[in-house]
N, C-alpha and C positions, 0 to 999 in steps of 0.2 A: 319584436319591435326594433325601429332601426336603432344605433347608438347615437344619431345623431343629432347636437343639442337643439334645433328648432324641434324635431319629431320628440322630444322628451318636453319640449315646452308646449307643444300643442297637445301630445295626451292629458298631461296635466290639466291644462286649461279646460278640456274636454271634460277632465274628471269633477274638478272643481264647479263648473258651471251645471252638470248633472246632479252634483251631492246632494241630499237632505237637510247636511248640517255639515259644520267645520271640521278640518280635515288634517291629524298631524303629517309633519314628514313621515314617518315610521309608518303611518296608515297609507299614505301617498304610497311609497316608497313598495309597501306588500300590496298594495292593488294592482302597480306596475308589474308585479313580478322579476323583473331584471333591474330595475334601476337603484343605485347605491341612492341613497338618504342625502349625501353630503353635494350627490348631482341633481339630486332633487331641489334640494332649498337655495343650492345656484342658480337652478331654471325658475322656482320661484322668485326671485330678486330679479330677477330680471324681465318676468314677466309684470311683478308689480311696478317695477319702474317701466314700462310701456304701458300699464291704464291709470298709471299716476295723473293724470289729465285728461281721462277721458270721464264718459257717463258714470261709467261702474268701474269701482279699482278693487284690485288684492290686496287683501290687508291679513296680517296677522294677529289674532287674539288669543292670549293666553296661552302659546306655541300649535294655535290651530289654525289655518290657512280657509278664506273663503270671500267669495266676491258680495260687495255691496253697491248700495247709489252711493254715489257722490254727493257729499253730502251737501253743496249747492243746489242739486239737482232735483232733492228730497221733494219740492212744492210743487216739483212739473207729476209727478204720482201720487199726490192727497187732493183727492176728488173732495173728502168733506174733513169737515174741522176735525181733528184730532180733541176725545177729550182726557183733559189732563188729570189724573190721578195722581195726588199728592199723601206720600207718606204720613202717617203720623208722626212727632215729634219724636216717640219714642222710638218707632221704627226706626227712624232716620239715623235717633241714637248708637242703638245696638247694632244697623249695619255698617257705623262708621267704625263703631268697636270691632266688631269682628274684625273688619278691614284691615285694620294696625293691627291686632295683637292677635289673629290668627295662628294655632286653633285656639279657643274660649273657650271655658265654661261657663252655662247658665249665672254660677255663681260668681266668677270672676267679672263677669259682664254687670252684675246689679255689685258689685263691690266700686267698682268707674263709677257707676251714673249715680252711687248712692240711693238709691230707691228699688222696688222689687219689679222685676222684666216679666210681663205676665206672659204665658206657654200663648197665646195669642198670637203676640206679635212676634213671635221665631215662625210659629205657622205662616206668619204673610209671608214672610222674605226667602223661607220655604218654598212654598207655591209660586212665588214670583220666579221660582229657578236662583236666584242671586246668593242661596246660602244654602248649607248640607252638612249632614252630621258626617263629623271629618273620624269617628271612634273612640273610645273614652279613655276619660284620663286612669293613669294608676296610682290612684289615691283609694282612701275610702270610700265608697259607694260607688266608687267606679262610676262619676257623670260622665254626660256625655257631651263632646267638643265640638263648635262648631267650628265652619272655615267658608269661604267664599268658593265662587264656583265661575269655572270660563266665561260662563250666560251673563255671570255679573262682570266681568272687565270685558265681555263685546258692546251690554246694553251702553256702559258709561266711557264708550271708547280707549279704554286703558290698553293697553299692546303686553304689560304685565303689571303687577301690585308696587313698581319703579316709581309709577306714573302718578301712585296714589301724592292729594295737596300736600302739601307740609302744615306744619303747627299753627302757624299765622292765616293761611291760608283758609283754615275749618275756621278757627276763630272769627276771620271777618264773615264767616257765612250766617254767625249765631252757631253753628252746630255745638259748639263747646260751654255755651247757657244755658243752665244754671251748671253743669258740670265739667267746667273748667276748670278749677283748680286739681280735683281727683284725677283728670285725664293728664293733663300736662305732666302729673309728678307720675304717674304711669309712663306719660313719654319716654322721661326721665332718670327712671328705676334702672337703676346701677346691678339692679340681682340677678337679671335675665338678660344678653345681648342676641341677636340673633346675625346667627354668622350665612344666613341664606341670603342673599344681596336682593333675591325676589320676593324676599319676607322683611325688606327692609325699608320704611319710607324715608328714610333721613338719610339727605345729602344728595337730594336728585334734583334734573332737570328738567325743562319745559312739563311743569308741572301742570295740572290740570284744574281745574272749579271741580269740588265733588257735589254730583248734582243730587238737590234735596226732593227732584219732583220725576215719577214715573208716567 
């Protein structure tokens, strides 16, 4: 293949527009066979800012590269009403749990919300793709941990878990009633910091609405 940055930006785009599903630099990068990673995600940037304003643009989710509509564009391709499928409450709960304080356990999660997480609702959000058994803790019984999943910051447009609202933010949603005061002092807890800045939601920008309805 040539070296030359258009001809690296049009296989990409070739590769991209082919995929099944989203696509790291590191997986770009070995399908290319010659091209460095770090010429990679420069020709990506540069290729997402050319469909920045067009129908479909490149977006990054979760450090994985793939083309979407535009999300103006979404009603000129729904032939018929979408229908809306809204979580349970409790659902809602434990995915906002996960969220922040990934990885969990089962019991770390019903210690938040105060009440018992029935194996049910981990199966929805399971099946829905947006959670996955992240490996178990090294405690007693060795539970096992959950954690969020790319599918879950492409559905809810996150770029990474940065993006996830802040404290106020869940609040006005209701997400945090009736277990508001358990989460906040979870916020809060001085015992645990997490020094992963993509595992970290406090102190970030253009934050998002986390949305309560799939």
């Amino acid at each position: 293949m040539s070296t030359r940055p258009d001809d690296l930006q049009r296989a990409l785009e070739a590769t991209l527009f082919a995929a099944e599903e989203p696509m790291s630099v590191e997986a770009l990068a070995g399908h290319l066979g010659d091209a460095e990673p770090a010429e990679v995600r420069a020709a990506l940037q540069v290729l997402a800012a050319h469909y920045e304003e067009r129908g479909v643009q490149l977006v990054e989710r979760g450090k994985r590269w793939h083309f979407q509509t535009a999300p103006d564009c979404a009603h000129v391709l729904r032939r018929e009403r979408e229908q809306v499928r809204r979580l349970s409450r409790a659902g809602t709960e434990v995915l906002a749990i996960i969220a922040y304080h990934e990885p969990v356990s089962r019991a770390e999660i019903e210690s938040i919300r105060g009440v018992q997480t029935s194996g049910g609702t981990l199966d929805v959000l399971m099946e829905a793709g947006w959670v996955r058994v992240a490996g178990r803790r090294e405690t007693p019984g060795r539970p096992a941990i959950y954690a969020t999943t790319p599918e879950f910051l492409q559905h809810f447009g996150l770029s990474s878990r940065r993006d996830l609202p802040g404290i106020d933010e869940l609040r006005a949603t209701g997400l945090l009633d009736p277990v508001d005061d358990a989460y906040e002092a979870m916020m809060t807890d001085e015992g645990e910091v997490d020094a992963d800045p993509d595992n970290s939601p406090q102190g970030l920008e253009n934050k998002k609405d986390f949305p309560a309805s799939v």
